[in-house]
N, CA, C and O atoms as CSV, one atom per row, in Angstrom:
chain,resi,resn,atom,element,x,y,z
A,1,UNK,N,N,-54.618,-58.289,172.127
A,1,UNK,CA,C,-53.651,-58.211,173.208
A,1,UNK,C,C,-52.284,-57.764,172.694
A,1,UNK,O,O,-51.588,-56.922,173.259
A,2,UNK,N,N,-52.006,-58.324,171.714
A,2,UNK,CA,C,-50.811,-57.900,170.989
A,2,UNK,C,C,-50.626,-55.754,170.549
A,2,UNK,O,O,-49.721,-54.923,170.614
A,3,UNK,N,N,-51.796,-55.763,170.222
A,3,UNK,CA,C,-51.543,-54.229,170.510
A,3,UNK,C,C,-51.329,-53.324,171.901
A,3,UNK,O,O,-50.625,-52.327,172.059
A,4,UNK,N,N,-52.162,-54.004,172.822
A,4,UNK,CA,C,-52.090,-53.416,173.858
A,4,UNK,C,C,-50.365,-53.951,174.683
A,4,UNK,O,O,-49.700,-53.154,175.344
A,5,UNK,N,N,-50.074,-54.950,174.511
A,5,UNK,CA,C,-48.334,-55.003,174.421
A,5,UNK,C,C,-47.574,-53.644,173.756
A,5,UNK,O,O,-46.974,-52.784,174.401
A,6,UNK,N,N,-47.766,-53.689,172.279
A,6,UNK,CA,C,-46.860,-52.406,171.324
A,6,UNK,C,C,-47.033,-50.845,172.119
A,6,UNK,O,O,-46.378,-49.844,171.829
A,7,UNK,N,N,-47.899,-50.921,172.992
A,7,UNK,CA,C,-48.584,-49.702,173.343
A,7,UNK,C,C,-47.946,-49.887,174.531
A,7,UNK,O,O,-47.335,-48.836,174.719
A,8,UNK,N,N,-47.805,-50.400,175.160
A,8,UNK,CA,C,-47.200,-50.480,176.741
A,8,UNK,C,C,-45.711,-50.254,176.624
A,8,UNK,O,O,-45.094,-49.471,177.346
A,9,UNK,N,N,-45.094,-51.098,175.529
A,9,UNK,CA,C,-43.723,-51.005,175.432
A,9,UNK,C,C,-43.303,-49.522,174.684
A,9,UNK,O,O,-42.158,-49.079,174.595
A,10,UNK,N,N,-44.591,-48.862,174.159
A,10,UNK,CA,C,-44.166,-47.408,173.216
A,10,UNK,C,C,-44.061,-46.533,174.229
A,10,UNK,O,O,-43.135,-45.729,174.120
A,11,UNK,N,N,-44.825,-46.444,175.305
A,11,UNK,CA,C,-44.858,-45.868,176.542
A,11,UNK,C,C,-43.869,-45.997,177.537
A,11,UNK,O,O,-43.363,-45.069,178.168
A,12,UNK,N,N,-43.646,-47.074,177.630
A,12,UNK,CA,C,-42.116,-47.223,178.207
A,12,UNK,C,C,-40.932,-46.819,177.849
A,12,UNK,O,O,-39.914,-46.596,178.505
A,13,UNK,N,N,-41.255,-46.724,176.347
A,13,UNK,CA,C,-40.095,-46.133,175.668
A,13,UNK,C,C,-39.813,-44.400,175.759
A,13,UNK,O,O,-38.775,-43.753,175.902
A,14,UNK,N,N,-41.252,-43.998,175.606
A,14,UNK,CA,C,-41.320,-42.799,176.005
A,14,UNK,C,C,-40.945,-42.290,177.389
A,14,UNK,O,O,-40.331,-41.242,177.592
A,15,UNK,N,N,-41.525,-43.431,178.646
A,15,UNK,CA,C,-41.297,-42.817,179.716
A,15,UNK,C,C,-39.973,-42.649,179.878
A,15,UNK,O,O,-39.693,-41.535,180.323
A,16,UNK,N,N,-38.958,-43.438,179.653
A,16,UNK,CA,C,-37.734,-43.800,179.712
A,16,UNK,C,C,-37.033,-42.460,178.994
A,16,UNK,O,O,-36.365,-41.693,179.686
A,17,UNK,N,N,-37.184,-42.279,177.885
A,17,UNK,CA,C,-36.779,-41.221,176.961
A,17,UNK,C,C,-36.734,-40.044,177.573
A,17,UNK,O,O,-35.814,-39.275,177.290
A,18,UNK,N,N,-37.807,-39.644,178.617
A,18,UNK,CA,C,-38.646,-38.015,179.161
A,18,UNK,C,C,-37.851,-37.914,180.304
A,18,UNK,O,O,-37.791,-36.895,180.993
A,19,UNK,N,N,-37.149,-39.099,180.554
A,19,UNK,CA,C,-36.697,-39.021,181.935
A,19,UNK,C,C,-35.396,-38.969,181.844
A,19,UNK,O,O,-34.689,-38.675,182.807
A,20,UNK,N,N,-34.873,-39.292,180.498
A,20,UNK,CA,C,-33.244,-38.864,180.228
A,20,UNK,C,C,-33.007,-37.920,179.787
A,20,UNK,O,O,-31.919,-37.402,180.038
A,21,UNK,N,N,-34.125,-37.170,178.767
A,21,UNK,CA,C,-33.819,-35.818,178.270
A,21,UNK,C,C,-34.564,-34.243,179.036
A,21,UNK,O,O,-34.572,-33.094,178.594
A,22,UNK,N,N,-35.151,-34.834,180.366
A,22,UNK,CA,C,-36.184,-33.658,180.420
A,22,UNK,C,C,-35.737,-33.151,182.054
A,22,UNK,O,O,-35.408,-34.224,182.560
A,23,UNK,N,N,-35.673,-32.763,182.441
A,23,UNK,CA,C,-35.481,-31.807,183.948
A,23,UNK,C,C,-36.873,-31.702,184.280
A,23,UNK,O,O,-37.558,-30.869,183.686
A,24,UNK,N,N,-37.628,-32.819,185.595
A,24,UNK,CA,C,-39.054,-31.851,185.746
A,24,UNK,C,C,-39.243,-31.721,187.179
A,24,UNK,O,O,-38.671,-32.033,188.224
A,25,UNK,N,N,-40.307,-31.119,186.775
A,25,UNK,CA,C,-41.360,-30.837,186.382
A,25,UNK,C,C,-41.148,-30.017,185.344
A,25,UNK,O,O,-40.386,-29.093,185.629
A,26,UNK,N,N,-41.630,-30.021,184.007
A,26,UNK,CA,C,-41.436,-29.177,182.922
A,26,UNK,C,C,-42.744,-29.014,181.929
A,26,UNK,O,O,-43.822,-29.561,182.162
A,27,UNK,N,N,-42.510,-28.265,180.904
A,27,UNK,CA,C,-43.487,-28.105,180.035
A,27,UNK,C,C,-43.499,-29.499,178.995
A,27,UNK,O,O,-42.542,-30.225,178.726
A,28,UNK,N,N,-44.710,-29.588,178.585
A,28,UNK,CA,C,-44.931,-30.718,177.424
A,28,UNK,C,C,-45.809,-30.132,176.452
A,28,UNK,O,O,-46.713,-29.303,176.552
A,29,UNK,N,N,-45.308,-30.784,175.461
A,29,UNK,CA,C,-46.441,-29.834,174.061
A,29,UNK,C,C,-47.089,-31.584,173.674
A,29,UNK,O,O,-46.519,-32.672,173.587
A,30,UNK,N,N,-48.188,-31.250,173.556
A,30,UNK,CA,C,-48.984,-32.820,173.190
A,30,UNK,C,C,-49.450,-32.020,171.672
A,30,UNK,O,O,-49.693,-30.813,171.661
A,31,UNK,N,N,-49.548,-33.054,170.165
A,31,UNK,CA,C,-50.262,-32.878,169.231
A,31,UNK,C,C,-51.548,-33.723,168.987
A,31,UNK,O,O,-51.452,-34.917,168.703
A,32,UNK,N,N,-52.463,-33.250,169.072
A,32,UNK,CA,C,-53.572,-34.616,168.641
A,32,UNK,C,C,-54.153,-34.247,167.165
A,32,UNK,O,O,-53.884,-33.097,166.817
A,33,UNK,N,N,-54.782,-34.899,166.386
A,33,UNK,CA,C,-55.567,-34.115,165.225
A,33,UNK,C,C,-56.787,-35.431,165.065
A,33,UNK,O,O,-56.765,-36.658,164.964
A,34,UNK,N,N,-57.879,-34.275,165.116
A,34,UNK,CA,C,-59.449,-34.979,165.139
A,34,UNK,C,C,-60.176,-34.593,163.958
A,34,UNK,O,O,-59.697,-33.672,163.297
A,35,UNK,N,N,-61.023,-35.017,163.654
A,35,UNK,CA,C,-61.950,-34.658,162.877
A,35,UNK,C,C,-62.871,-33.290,163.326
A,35,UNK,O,O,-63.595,-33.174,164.315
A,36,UNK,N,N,-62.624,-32.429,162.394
A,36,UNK,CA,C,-63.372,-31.279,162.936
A,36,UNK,C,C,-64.636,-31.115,163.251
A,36,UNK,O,O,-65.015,-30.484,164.238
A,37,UNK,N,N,-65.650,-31.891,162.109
A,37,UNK,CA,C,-66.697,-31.773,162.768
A,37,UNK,C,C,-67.081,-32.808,164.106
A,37,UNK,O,O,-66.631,-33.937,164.300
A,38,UNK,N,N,-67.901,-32.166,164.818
A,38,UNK,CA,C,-67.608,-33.193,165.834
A,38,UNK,C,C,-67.545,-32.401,167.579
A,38,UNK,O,O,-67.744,-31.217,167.852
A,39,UNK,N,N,-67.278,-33.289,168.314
A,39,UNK,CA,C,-66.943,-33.355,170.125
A,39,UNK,C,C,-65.076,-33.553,170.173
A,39,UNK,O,O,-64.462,-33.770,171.218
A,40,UNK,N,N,-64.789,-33.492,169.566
A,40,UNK,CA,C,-63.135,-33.597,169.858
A,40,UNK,C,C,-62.509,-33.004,169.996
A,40,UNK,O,O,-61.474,-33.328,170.579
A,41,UNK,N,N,-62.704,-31.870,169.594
A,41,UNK,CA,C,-61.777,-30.669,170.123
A,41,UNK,C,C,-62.417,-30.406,171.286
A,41,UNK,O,O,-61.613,-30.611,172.195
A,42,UNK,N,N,-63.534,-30.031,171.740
A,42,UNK,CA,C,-64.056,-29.872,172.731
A,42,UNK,C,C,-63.210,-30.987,174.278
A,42,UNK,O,O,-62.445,-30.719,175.205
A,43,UNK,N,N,-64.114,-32.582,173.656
A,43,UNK,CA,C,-63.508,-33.129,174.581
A,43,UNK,C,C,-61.899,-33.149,174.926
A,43,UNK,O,O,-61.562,-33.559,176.036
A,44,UNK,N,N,-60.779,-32.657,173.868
A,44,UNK,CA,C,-59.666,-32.370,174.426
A,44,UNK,C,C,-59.701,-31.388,175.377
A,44,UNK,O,O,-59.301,-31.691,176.501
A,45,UNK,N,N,-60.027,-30.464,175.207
A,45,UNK,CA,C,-59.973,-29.470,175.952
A,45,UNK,C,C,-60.883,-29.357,177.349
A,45,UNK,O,O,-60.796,-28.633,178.341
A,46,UNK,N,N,-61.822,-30.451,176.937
A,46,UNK,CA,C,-62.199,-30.445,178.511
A,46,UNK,C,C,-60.525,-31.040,179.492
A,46,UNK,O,O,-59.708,-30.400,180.154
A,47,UNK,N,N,-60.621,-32.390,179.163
A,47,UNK,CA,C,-59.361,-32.823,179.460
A,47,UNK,C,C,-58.162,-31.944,180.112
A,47,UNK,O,O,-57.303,-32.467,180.823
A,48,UNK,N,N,-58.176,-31.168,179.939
A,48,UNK,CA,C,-56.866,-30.518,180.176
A,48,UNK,C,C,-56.900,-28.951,180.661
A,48,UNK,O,O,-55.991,-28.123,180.713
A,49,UNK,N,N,-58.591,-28.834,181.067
A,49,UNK,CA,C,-58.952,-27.724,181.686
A,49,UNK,C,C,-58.599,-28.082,183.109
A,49,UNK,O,O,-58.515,-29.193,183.632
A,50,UNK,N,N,-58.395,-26.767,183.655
A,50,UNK,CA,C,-57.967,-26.569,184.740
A,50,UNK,C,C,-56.481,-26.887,185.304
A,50,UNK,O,O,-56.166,-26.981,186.490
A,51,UNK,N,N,-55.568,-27.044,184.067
A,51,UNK,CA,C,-54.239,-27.318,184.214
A,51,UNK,C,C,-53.095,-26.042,184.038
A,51,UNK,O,O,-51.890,-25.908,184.253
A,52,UNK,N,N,-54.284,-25.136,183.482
A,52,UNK,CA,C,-53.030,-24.025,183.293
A,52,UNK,C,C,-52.675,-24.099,181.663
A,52,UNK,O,O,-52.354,-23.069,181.069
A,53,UNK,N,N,-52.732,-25.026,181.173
A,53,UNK,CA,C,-52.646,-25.367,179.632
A,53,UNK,C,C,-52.725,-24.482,179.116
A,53,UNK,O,O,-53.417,-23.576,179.579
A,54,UNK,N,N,-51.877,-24.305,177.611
A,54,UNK,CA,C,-52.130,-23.461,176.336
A,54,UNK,C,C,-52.774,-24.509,175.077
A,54,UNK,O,O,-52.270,-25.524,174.596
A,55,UNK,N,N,-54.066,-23.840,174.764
A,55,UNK,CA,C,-54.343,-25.020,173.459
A,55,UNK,C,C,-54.668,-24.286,172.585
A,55,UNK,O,O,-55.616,-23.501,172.612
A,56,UNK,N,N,-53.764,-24.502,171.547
A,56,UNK,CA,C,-53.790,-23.996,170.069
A,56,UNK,C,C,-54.581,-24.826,168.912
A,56,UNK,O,O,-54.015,-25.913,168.798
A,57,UNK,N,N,-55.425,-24.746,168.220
A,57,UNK,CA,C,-56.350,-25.130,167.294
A,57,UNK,C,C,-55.945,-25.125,165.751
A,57,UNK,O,O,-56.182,-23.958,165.439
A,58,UNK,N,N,-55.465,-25.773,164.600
A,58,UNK,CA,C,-55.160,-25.730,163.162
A,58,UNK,C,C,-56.050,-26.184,162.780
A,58,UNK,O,O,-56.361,-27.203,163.397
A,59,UNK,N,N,-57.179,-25.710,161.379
A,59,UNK,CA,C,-57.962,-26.470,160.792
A,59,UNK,C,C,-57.366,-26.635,159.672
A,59,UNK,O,O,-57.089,-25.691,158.932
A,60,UNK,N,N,-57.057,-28.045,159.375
A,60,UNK,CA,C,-56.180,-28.327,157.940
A,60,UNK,C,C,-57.217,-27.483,156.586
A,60,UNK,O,O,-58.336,-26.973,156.628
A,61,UNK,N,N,-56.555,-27.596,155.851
A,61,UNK,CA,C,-56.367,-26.941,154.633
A,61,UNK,C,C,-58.001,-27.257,153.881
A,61,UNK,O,O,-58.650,-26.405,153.273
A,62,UNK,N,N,-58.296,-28.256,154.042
A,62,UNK,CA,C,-59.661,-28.844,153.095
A,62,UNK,C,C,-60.786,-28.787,154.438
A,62,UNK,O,O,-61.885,-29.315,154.269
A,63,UNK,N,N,-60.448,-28.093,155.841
A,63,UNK,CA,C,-61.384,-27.992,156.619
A,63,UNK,C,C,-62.016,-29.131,157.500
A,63,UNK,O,O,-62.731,-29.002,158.494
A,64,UNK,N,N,-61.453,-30.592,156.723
A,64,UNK,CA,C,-61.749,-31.972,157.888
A,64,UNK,C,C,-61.133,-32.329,158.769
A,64,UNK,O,O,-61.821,-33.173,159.344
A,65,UNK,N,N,-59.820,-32.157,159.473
A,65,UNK,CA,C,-59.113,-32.026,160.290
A,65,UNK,C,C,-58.756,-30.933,161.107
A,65,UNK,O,O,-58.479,-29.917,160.469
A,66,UNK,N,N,-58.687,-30.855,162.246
A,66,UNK,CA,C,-58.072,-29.816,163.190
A,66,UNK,C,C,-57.076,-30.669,164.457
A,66,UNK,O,O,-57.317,-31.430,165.394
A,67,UNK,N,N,-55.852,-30.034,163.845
A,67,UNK,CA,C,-54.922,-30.157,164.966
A,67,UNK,C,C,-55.204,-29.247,166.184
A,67,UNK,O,O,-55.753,-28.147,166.115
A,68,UNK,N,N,-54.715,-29.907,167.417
A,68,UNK,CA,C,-54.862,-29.302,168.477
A,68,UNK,C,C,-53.554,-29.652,169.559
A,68,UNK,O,O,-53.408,-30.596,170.335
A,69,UNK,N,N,-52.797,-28.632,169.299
A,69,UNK,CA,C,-51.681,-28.296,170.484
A,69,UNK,C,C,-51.831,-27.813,172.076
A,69,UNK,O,O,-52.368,-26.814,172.554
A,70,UNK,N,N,-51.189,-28.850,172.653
A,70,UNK,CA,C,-51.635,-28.236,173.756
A,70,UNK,C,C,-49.976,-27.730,174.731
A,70,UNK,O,O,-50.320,-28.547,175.586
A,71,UNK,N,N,-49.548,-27.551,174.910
A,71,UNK,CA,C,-48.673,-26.919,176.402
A,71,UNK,C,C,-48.756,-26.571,177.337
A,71,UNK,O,O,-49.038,-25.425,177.687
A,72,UNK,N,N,-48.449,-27.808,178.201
A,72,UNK,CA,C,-49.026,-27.753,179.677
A,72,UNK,C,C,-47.445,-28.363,180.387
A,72,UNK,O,O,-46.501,-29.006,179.929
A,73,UNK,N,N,-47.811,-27.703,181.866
A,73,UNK,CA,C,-46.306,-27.963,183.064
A,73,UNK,C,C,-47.105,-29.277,183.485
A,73,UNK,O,O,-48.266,-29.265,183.892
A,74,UNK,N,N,-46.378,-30.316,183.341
A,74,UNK,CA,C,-46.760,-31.421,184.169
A,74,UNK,C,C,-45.280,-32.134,185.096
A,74,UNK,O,O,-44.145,-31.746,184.820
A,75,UNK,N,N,-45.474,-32.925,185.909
A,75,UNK,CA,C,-45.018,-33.460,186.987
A,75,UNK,C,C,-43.860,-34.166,187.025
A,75,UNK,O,O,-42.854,-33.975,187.709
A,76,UNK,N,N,-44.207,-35.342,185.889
A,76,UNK,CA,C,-43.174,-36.357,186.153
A,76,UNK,C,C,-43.724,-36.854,184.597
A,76,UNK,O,O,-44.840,-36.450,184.270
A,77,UNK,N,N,-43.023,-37.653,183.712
A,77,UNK,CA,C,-43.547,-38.422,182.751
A,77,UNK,C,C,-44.573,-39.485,183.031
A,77,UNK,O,O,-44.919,-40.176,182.073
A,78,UNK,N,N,-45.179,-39.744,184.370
A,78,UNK,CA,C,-46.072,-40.773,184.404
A,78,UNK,C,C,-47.049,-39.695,184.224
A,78,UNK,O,O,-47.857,-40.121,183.399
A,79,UNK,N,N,-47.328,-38.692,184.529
A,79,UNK,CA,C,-48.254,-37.537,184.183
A,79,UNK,C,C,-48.113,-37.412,182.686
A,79,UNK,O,O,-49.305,-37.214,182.449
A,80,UNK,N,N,-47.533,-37.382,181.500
A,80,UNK,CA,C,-47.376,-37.363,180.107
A,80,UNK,C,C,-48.559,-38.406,179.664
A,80,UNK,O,O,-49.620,-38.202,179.074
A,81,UNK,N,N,-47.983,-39.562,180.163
A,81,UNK,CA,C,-47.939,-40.527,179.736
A,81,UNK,C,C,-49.876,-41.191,179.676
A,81,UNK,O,O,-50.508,-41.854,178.854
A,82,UNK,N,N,-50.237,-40.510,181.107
A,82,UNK,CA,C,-51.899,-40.670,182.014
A,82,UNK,C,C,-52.574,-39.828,180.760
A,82,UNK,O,O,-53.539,-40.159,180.070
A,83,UNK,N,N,-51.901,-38.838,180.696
A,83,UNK,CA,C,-53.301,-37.822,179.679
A,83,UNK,C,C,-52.744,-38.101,178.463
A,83,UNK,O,O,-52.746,-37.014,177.885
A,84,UNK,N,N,-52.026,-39.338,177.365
A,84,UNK,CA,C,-52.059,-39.846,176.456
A,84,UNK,C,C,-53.136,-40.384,176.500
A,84,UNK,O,O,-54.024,-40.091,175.699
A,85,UNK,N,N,-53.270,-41.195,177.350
A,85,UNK,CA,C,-53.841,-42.409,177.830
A,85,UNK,C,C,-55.245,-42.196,178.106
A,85,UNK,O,O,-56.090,-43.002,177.715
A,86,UNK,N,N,-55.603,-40.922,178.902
A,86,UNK,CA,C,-57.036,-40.409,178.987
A,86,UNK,C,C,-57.604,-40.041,177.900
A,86,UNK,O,O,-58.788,-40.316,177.702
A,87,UNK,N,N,-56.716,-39.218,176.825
A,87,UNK,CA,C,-57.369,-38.230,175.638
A,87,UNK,C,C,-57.666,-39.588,174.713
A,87,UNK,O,O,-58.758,-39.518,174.150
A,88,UNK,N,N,-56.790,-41.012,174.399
A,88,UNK,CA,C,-57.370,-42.073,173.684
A,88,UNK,C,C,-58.526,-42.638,174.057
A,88,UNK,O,O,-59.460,-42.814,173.274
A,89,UNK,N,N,-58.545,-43.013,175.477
A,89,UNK,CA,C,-59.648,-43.631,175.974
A,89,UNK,C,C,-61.469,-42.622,175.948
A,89,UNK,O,O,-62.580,-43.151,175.963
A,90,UNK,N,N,-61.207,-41.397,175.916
A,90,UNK,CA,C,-62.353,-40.286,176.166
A,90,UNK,C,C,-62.503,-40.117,174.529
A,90,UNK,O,O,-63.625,-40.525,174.229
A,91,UNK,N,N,-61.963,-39.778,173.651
A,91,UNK,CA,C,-62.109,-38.804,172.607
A,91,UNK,C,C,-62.079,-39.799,171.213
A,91,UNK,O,O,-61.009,-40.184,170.741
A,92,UNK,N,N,-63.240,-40.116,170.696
A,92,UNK,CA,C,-63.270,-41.133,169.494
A,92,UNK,C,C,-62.506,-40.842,168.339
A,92,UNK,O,O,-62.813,-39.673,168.109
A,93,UNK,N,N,-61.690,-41.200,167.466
A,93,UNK,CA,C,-61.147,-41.537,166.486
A,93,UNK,C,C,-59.886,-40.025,166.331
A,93,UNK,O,O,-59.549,-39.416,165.317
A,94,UNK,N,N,-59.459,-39.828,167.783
A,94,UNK,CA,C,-58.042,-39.160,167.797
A,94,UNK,C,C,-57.122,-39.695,167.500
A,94,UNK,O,O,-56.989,-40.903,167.699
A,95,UNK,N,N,-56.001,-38.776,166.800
A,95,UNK,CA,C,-54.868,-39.472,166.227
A,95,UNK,C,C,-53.403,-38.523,167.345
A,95,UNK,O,O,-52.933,-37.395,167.193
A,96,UNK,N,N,-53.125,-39.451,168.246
A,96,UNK,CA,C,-51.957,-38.779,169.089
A,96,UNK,C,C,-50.370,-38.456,168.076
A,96,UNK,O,O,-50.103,-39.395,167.326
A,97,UNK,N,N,-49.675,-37.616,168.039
A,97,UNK,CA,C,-48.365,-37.569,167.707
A,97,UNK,C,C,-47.098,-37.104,168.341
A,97,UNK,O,O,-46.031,-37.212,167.738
C-alpha cells in the first residue's frame, strides 16, 4: 500500500506540474524502455494506436533494451497521467521515464 501512496502522490505531483507549465491541449513525449525481446514494444504501441501518435524505437547498444518514444496531442494532464497508468498496468516489466 505504501507504494501505491508514492505513486499517487508522484502523479499528483506531475499533474500539478503539467498544469503550471503546459497550455493544453498540447503535445507530450512519453519515454518507456522494455526489454527487446518480447510483446512490449508491440503492446506500447498498440496502446497508443489510433491517437495520431509518433513512436520512435532505440535499441540500446548491447541489443537488450529498446527505448520507445512516443509524441502524442493529448487533452488535459489527467489524459498524461491515464496512459502512464495503462502502459504499467498492460505491458510487463516497463520502465516509465
Amino acid at each position: 500500500m505504501e507504494n501505491a501512496n508514492k505513486t499517487d502522490e508522484f502523479y499528483e505531483k506531475l499533474k500539478s506540474q503539467l498544469y503550471d507549465t503546459t497550455l493544453w491541449p498540447a503535445e507530450y513525449l512519453y519515454k518507456f524502455i522494455v526489454i527487446t525481446e518480447g510483446t512490449g514494444i508491440a503492446e506500447i504501441e498498440g496502446l497508443f494506436n489510433g491517437l495520431g501518435a509518433v513512436i520512435k524505437t532505440n535499441v540500446s547498444k548491447n541489443g537488450k533494451y529498446t527505448s520507445v518514444s512516443i509524441n502524442v496531442r493529448l487533452k488535459n494532464p489527467e489524459a498524461v497521467i491515464a496512459k502512464y497508468k495503462e502502459v504499467a498496468k498492460n505491458v510487463d516489466g516497463v520502465i516509465s521515464l
